[in-house]
Legacy VTK file of the C-alpha trace (Angstrom):
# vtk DataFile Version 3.0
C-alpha trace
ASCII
DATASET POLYDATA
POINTS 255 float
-3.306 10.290 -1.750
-5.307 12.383 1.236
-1.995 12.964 2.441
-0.461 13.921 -0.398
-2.996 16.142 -1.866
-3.936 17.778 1.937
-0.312 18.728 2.191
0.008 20.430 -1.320
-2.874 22.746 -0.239
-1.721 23.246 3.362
1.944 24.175 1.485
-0.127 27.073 -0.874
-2.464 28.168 1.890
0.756 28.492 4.458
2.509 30.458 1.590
-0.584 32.710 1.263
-0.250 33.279 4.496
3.072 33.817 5.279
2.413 36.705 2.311
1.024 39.002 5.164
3.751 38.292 7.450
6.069 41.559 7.007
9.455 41.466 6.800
9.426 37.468 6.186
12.226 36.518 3.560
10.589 35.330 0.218
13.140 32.326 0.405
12.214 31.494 4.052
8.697 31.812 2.991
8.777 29.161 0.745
10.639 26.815 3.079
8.456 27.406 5.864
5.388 26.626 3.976
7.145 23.351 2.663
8.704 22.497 5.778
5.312 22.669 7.951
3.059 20.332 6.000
6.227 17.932 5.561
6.870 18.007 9.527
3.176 17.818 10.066
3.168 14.530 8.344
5.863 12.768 10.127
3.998 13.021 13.042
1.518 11.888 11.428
2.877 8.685 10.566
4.314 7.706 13.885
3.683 3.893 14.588
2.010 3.777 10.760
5.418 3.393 8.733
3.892 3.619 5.054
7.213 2.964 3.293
10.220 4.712 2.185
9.307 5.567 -1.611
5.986 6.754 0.239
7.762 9.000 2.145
10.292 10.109 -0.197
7.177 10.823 -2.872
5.465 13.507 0.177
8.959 15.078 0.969
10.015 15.941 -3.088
6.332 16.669 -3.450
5.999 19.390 -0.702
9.612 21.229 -0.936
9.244 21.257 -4.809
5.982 23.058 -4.422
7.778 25.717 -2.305
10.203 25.926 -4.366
8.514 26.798 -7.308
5.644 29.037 -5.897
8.763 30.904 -4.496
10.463 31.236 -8.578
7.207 32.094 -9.833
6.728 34.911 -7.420
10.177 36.010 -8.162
9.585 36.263 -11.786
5.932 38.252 -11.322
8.107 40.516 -9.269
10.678 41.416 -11.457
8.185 41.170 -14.887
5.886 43.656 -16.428
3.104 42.305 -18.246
2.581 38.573 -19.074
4.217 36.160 -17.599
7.840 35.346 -19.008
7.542 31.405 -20.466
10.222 30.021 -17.690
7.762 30.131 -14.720
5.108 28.773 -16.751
7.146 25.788 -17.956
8.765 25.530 -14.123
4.404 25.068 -13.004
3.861 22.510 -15.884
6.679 20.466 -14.700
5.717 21.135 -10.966
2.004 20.159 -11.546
2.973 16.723 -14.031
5.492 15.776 -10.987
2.615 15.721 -8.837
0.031 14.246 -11.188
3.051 11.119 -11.885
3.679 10.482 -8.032
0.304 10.757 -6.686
-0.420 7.878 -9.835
2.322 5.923 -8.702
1.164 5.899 -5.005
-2.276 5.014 -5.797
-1.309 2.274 -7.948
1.004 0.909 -5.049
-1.231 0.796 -2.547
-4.296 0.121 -4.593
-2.960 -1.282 -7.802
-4.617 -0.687 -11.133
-8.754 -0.575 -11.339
-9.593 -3.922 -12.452
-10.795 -3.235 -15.887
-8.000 -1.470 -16.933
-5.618 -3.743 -15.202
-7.065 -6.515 -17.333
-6.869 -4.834 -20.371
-3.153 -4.023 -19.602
-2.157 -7.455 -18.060
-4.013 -9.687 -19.816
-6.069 -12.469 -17.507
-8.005 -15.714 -18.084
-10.420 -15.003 -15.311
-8.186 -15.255 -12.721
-7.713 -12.248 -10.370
-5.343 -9.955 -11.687
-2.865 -8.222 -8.985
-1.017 -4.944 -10.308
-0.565 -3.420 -6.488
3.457 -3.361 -5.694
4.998 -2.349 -2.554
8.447 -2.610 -3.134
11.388 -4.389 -4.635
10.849 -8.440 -5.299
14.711 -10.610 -5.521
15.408 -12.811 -8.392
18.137 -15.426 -8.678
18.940 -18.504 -6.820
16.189 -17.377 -4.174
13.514 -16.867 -6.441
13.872 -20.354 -7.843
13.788 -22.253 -4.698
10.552 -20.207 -3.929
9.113 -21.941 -7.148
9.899 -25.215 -5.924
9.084 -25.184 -2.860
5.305 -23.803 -4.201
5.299 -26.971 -6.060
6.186 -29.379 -3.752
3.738 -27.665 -1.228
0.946 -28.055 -4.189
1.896 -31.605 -4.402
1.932 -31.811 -0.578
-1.559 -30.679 -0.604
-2.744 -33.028 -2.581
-1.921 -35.693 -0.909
-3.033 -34.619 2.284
-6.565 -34.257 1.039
-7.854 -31.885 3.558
-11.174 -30.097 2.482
-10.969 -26.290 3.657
-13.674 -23.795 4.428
-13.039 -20.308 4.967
-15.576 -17.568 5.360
-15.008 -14.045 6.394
-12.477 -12.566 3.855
-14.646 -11.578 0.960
-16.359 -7.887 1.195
-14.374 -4.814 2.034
-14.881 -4.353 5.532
-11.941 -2.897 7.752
-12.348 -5.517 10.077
-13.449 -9.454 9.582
-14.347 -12.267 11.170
-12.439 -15.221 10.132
-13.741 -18.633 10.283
-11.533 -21.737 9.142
-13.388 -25.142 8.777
-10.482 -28.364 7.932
-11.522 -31.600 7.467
-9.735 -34.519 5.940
-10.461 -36.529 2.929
-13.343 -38.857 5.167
-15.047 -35.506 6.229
-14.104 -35.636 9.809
-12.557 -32.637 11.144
-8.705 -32.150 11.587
-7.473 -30.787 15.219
-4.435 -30.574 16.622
-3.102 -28.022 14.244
-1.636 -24.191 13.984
-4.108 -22.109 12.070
-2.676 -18.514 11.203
-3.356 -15.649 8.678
-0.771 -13.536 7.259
-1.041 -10.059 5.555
0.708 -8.247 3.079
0.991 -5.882 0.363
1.042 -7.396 -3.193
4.777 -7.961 -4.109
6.106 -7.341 -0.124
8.797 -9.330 0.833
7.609 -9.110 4.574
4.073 -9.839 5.946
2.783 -6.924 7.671
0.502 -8.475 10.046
0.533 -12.750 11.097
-2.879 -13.178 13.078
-3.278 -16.524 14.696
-6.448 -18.113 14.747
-7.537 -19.858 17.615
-9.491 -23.324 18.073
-13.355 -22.774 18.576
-14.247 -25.959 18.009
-13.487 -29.263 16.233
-11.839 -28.818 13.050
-12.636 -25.187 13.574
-10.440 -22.209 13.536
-11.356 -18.391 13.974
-10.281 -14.624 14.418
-11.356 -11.080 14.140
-8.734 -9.648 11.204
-8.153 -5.723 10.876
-7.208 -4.193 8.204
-4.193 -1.717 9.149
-4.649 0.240 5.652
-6.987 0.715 3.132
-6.087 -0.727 -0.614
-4.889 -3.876 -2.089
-3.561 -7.004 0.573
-3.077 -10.235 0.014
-3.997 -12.769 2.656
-2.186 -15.744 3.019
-4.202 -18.442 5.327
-1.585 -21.672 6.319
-2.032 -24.781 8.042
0.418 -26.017 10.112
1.633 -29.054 12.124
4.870 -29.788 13.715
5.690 -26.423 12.372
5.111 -27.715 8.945
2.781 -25.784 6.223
0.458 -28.571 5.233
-1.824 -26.214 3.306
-1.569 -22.696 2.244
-4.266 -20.423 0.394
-3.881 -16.473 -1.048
-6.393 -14.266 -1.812
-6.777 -10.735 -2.217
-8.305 -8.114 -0.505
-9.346 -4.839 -1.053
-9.689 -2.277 2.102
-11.865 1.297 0.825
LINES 1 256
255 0 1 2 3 4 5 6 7 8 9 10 11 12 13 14 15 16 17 18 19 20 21 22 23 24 25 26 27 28 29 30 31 32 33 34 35 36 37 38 39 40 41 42 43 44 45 46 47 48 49 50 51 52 53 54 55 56 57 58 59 60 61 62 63 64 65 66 67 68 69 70 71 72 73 74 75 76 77 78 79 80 81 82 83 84 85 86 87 88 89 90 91 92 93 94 95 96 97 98 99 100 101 102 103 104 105 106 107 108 109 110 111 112 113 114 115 116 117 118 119 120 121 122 123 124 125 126 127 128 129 130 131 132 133 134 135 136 137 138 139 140 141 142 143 144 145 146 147 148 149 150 151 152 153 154 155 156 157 158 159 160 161 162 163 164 165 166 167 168 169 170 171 172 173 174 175 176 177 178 179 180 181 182 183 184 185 186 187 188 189 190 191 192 193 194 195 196 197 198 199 200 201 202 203 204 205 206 207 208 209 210 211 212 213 214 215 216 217 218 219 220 221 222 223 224 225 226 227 228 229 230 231 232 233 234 235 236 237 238 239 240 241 242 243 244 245 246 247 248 249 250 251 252 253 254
């Protein structure tokens, strides 16, 4: 959203400016001052890929906004008196384009407030998760991911470990992750692979796997930092012999 709304005024302050600039095409004007702020942002995001509909939001966002500061100076040129009722419909559109994407991006990356999201989605207490990131598969795929989540629930439960983890609540960039496992007697379990993967709600890929490290018996740790801010979902899983013998999700939310 910075991004987004930074560039739209950098686009109207550049065409402001490029007003004094005699002898400066109207038309090449307007593409300058879209062209800048766009250019200026893909350097910006070097090493920091946000996503594609991201991207594609910033680059219809910032041309379209030349584009239509350079129609409605045309049409103030060439008309005496008020304004004809083209440019003014030509703005409306404009400004709604950029009110629906900048909504769109926010809920992506942060999802819906909670209140509202609740309201919308309906929830029996349970954390509701209305961030999406990108496009989820269905079919044969999608059903072997629901039974494989049931026969690692039923995996779990016959393991019996008893897990402690402390660290991911608050909204801190960065957090210190602490992973107690003991088994069903209460002694602690060693001799396993402890890791924590991020992602965005509804990513296919995680965008960050963080291994945690033994500290101690039955005791796991590591210092996670938040890449972005908005909605993640952390997924912490056990493992041995390259198995997942327990998994837990929860969400985070980076300001």
């Amino acid at each position: 959203m910075t991004s987004l709304l930074g560039g739209l005024a950098a686009v109207f302050a550049l065409y402001a400016i490029g007003g004094a600039i005699r002898g400066l095409p109207p038309i090449l004007r307007a593409l300058l001052a879209g062209l800048i702020p766009l250019l200026a942002y893909f350097a910006l995001i070097v090493g920091r890929w946000p996503g594609l509909d991201v991207v594609a939001m910033h680059i219809s966002v910032f041309l379209a906004a030349g584009l239509v500061l350079f129609a409605v100076s045309q049409f103030r040129r060439h008309s005496v008196g008020r304004m004809h009722w083209a440019p003014k419909l030509l703005t409306a559109f404009f400004l709604g384009l950029v009110v629906v994407n900048g909504s769109l991006l926010y809920i992506a990356t942060k999802g819906l407030p909670d209140p509202l999201a609740r309201w919308w989605l309906g929830s029996d207490g349970t954390a509701v998760y209305s961030g999406f990131s990108g496009v989820v598969t269905h079919g044969q795929a999608a059903a072997k991911a629901v039974s494989s989540e049931l026969s690692q629930a039923q995996r779990e439960s016959e393991l019996g470990w008893q897990v402690e983890v402390a660290g991911l609540d608050g909204n801190a960039p960065a957090r210190a992750i602490q992973v107690r496992v003991r088994d069903r007697t209460g002694l602690p379990v060693d001799r396993i692979e402890a890791e924590l993967r991020l992602q965005r709600p509804g990513a296919l890929q995680a965008t960050l796997v963080l291994p945690l490290a033994a500290l101690g018996a039955g005791t796991y740790g590591g210092v996670l930092h938040l890449p972005a801010s908005g909605r993640w979902l952390a997924e912490l899983r056990l493992l041995r012999d390259r198995d997942v013998h327990y998994q837990l999700i929860q969400e985070l939310v980076a300001p």
